[in-house]
DSSP file (Angstrom, degrees, kcal/mol; ACC not computed):
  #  RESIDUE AA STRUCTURE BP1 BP2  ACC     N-H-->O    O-->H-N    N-H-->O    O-->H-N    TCO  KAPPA ALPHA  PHI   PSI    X-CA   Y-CA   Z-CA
    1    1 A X              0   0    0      0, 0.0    10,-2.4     0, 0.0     9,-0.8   0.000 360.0 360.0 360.0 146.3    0.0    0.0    0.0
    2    2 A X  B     -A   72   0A   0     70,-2.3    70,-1.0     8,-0.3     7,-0.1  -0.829 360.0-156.5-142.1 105.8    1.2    3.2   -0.8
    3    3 A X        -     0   0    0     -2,-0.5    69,-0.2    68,-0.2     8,-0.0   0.401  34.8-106.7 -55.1-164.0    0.0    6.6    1.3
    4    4 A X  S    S+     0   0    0     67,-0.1     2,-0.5     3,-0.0    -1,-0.1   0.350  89.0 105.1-122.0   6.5    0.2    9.9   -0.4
    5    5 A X  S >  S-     0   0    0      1,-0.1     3,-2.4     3,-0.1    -2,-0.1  -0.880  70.9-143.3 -60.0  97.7    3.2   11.3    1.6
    6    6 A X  T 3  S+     0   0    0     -2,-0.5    -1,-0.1     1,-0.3    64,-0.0   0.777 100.0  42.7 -80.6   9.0    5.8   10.9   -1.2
    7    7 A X  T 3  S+     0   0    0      2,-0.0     2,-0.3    -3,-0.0    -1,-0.3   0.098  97.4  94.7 -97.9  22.3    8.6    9.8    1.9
    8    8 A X    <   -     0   0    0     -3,-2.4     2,-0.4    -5,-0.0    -3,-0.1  -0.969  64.9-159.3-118.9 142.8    6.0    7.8    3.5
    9    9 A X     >  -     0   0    0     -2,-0.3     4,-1.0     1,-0.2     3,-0.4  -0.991   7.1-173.5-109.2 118.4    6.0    3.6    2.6
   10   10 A X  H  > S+     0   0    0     -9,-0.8     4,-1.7    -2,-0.4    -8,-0.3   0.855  72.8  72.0 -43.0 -59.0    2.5    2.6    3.5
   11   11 A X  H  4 S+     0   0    0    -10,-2.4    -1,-0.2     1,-0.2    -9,-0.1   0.719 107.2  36.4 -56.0  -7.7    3.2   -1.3    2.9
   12   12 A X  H  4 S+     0   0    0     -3,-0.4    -1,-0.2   -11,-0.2    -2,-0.2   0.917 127.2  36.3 -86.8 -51.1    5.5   -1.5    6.2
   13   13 A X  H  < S+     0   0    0     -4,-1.0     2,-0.2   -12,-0.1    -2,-0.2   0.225  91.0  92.1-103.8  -8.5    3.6    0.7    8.1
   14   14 A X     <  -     0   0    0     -4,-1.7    16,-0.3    43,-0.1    43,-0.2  -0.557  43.9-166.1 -84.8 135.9   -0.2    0.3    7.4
   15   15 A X  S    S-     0   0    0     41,-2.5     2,-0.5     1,-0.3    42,-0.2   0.607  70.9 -34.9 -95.9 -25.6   -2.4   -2.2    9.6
   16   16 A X  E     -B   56   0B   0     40,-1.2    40,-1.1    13,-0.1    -1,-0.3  -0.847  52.4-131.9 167.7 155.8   -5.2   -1.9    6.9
   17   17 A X  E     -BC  55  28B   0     11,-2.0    11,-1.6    -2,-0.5     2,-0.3  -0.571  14.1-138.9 -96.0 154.2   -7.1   -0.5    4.5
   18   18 A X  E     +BC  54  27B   0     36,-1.2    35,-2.2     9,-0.2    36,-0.9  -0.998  37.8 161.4-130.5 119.8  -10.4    0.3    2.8
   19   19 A X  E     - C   0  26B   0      7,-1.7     7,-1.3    -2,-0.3     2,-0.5  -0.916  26.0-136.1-142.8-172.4  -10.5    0.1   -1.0
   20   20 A X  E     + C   0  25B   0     31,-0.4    31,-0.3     5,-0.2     2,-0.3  -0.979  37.7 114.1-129.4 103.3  -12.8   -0.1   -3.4
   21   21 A X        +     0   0    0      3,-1.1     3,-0.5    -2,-0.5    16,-0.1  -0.921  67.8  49.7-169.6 158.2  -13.4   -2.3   -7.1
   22   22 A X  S    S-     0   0    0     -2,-0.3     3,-0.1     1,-0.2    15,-0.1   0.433 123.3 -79.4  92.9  -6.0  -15.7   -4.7   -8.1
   23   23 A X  S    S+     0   0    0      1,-0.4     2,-0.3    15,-0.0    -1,-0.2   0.681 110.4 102.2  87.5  12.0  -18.5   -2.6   -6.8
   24   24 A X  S    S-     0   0    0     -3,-0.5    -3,-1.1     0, 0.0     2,-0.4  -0.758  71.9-126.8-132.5 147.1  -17.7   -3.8   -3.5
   25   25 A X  E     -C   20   0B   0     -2,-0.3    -5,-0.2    -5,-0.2     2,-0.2  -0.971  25.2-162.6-103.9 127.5  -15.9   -2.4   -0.7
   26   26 A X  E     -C   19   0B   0     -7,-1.3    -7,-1.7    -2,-0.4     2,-0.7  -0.454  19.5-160.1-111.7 132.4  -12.7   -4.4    1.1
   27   27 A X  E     +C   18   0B   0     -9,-0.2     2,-0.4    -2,-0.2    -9,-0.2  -0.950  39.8 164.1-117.6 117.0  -11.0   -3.9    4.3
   28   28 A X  E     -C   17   0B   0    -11,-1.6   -11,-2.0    -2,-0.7     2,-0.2  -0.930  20.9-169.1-137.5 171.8   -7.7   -5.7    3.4
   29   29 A X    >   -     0   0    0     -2,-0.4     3,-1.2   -13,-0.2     2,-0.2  -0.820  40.9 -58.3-142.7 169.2   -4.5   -5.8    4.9
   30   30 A X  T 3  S+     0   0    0    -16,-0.3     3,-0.0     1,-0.3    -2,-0.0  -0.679 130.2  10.9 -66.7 126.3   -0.4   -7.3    3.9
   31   31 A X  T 3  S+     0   0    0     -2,-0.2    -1,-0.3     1,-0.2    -3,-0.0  -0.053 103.7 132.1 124.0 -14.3   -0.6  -10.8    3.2
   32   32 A X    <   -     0   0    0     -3,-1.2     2,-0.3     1,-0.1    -1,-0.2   0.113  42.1-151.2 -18.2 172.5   -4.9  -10.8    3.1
   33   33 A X        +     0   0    0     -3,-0.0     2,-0.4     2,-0.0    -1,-0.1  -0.757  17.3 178.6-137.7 151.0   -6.6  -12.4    0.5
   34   34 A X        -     0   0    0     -2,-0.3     2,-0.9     2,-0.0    -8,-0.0  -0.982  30.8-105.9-134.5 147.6  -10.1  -11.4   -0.9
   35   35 A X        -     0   0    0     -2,-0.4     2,-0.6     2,-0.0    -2,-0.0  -0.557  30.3-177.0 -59.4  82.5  -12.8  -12.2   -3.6
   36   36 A X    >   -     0   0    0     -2,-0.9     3,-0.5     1,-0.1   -14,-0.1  -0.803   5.4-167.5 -69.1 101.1  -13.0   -9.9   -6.4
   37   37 A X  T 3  S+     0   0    0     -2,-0.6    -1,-0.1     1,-0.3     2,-0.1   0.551  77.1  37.9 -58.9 -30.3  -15.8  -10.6   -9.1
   38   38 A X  T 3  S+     0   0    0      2,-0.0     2,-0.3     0, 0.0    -1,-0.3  -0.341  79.6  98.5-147.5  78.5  -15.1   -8.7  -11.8
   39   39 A X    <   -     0   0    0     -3,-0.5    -3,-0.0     2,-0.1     8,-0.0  -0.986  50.2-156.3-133.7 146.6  -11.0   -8.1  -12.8
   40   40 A X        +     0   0    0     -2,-0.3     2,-0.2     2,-0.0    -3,-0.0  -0.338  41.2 134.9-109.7  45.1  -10.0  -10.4  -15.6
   41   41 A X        -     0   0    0      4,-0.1     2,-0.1     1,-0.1    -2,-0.1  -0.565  54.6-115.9 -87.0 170.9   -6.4  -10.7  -15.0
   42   42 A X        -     0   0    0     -2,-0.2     3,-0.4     1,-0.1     2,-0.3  -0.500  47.8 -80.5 -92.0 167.1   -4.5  -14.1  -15.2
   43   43 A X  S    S+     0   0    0      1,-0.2     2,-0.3    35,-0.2    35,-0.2  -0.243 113.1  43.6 -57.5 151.3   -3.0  -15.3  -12.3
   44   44 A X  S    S+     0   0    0     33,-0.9    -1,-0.2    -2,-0.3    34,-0.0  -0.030  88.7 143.1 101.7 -51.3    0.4  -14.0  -11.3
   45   45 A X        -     0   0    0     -3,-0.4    32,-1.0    -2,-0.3     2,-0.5   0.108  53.4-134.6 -19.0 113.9   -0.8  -11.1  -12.1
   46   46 A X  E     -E   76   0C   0     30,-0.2     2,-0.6    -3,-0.1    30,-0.2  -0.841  22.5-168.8 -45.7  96.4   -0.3   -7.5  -10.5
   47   47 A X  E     -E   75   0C   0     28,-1.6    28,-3.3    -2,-0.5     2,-0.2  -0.899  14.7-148.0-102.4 106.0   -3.4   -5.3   -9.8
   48   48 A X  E     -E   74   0C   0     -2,-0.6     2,-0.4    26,-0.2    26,-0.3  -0.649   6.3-165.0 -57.4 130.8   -3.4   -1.6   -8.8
   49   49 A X  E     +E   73   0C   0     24,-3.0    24,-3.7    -2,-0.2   -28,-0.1  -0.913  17.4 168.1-104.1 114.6   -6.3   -1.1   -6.8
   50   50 A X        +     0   0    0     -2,-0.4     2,-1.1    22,-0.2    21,-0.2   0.340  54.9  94.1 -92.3  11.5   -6.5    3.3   -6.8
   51   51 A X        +     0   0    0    -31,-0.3     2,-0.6    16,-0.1   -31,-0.4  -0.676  58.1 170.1-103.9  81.6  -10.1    3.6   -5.3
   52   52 A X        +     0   0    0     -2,-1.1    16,-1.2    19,-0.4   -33,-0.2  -0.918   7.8 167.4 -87.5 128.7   -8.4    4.1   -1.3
   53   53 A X        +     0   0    0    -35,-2.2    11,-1.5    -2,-0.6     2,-0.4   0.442  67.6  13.6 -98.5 -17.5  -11.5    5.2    1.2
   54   54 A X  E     -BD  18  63B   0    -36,-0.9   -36,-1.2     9,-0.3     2,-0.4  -0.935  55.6-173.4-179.0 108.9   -9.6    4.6    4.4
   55   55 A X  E     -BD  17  62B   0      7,-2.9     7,-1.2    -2,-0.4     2,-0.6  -0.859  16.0-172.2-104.8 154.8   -5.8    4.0    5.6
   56   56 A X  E     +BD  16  61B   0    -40,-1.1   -41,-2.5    -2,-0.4   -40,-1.2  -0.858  10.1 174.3-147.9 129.3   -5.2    3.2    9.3
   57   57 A X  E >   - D   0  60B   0      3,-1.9     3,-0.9    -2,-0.6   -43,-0.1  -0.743  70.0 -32.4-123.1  95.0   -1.9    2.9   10.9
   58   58 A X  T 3  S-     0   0    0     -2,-0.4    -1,-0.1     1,-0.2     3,-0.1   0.925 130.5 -35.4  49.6  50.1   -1.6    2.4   14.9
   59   59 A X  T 3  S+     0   0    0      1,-0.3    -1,-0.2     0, 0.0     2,-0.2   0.155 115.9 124.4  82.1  -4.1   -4.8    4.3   15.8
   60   60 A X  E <   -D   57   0B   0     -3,-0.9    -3,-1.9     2,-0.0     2,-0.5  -0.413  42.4-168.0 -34.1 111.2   -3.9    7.1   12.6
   61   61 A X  E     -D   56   0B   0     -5,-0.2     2,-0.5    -2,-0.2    -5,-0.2  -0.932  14.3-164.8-138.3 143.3   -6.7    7.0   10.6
   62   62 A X  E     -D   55   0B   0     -7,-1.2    -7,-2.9    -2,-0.5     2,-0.4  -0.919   9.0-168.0-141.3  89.5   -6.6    8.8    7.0
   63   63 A X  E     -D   54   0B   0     -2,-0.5    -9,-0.3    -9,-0.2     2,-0.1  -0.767  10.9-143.0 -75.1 109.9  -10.0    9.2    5.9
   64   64 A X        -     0   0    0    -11,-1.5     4,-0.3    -2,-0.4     2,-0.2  -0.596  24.7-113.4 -83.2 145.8  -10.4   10.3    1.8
   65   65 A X  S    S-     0   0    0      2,-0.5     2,-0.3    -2,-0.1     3,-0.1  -0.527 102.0 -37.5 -86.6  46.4  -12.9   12.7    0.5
   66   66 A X  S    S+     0   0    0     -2,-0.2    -2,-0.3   -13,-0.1   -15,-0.0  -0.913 145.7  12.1 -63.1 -74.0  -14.2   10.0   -1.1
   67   67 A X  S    S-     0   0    0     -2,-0.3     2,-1.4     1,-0.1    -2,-0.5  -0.010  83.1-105.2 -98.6-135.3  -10.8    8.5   -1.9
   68   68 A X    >   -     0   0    0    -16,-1.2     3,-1.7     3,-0.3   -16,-0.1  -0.837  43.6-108.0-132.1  88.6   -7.3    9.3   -0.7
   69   69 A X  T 3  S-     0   0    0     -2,-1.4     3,-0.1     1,-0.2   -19,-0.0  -0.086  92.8  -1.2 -21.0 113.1   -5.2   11.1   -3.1
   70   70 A X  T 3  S+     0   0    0      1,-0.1     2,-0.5   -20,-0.1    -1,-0.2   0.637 101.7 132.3  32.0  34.1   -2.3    9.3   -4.8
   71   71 A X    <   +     0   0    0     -3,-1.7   -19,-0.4   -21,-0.2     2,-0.3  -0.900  23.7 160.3-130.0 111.0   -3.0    5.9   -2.8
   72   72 A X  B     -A    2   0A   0    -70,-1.0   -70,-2.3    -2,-0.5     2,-0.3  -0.783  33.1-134.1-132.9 175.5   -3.3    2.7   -3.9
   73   73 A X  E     -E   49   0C   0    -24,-3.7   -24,-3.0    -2,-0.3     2,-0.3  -0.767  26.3-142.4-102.3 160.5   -3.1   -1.2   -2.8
   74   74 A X  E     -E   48   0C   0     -2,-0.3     2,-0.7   -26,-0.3   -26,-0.2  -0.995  25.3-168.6-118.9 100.0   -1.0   -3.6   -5.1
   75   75 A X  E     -E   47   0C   0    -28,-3.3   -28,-1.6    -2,-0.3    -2,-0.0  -0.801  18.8-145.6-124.3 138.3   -2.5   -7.1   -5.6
   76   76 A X  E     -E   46   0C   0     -2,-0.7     2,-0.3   -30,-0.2   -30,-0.2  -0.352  21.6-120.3 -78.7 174.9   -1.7  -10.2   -6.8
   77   77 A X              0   0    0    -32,-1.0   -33,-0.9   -35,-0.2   -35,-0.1  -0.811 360.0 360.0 -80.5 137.5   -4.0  -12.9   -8.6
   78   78 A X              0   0    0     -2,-0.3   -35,-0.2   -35,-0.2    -1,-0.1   0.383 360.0 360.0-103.4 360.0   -4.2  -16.0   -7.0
């Protein structure tokens, strides 16, 4: 995950997330896995997800006006 600080690394430092695709919204976290319905990648595959609602880091919470400016999750396909 990657905040919108550009000297801040979200993926160490984040407990979780809120994102959005699929019509669905996800609370996901490193090393999670969730059911998306509708991305047609192969497996192996890389996915940006850019719709972040919601970062939270040790009681930090970084709400987006709907989303969070320059912040996205990175997922594989399984």
């Amino acid at each position: 995950m990657s905040g919108n600080d550009p000297g801040q690394r979200w993926d160490s430092m984040a407990k979780y997330a809120v994102v959005a695709t699929g019509g669905k919204q996800y609370r996901v976290s490193v090393g999670t896995s969730f059911r998306v319905e509708k991305l047609s990648q192969d497996v192996g595959d890389v996915v940006e997800i850019p719709h972040v609602l919601l970062l939270a880091n040790e009681g930090e919470i970084q709400a987006g006006k709907p989303l969070i400016e320059g912040a996205s999750v990175k997922a594989e396909i399984l």
